[in-house]
N, C-alpha and C positions, 0 to 999 in steps of 0.2 A: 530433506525437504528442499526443493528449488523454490524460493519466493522472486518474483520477477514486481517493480516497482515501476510506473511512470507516475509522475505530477508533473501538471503542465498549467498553465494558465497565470493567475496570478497578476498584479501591477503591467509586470513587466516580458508576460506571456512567455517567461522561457521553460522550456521543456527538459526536466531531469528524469534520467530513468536508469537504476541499478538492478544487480541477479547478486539476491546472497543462497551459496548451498549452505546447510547445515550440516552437514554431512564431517563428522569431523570437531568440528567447530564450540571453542568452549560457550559455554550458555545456551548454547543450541535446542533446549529442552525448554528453557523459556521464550524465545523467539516462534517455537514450534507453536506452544500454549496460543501465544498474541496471534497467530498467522489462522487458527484453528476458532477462534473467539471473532476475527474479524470472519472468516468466510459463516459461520454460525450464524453472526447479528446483517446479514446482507439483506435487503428487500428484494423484488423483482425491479427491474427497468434500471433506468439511469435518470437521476436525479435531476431537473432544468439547472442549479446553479447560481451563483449570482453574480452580475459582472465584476472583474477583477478578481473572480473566487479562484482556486487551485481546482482543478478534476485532479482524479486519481482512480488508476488500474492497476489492480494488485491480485497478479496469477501467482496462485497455490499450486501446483504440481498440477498444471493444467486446467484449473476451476480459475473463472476468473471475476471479479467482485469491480463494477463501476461506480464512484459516487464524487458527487458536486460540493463543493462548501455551500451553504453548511451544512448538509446533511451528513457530517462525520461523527465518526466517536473517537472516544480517547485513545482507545487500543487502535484503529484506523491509522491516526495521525502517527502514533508511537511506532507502530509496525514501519508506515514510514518511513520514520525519520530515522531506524535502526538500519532499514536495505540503503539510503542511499548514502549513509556514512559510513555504514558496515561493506558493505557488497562491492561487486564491479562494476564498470560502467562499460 
């Protein structure tokens, strides 16, 4: 599974963005889980946000999931915070 992550905005407006494969990868069966739970719980549209918030775009193997702080969830955030520590840049 390719997860591709941007978070942008924030304080300080900077823009982070990782690609982790799974492919391979130990744990990779729970990342798969979290990456399948966020495209599941996604509304339609893209969320207004709130100033200073983070946005976040997080493509599942091509499916792609928009949202605003706060409209996040746990699994959201955790997906994440796992691409951009985990993954490439």
């Amino acid at each position: 599974m390719r997860i591709e992550v941007t978070r942008s905005g924030g304080f300080a407006g900077i823009t982070r963005r990782a690609v982790l494969d799974t492919a391979g990868r130990p744990g990779a069966a729970a990342v798969e889980r979290l990456a399948r739970r966020v495209l599941a719980e996604a509304g339609p549209g893209v969320p207004a946000g709130v100033p200073d918030g983070y946005r976040y775009t997080v493509t599942v193997d091509g499916r792609t999931v928009e949202r605003a702080d706060p409209d996040t969830s746990e699994d959201l955030e955790e997906l994440v915070e796992r691409v951009l520590r985990d993954g490439t840049r």
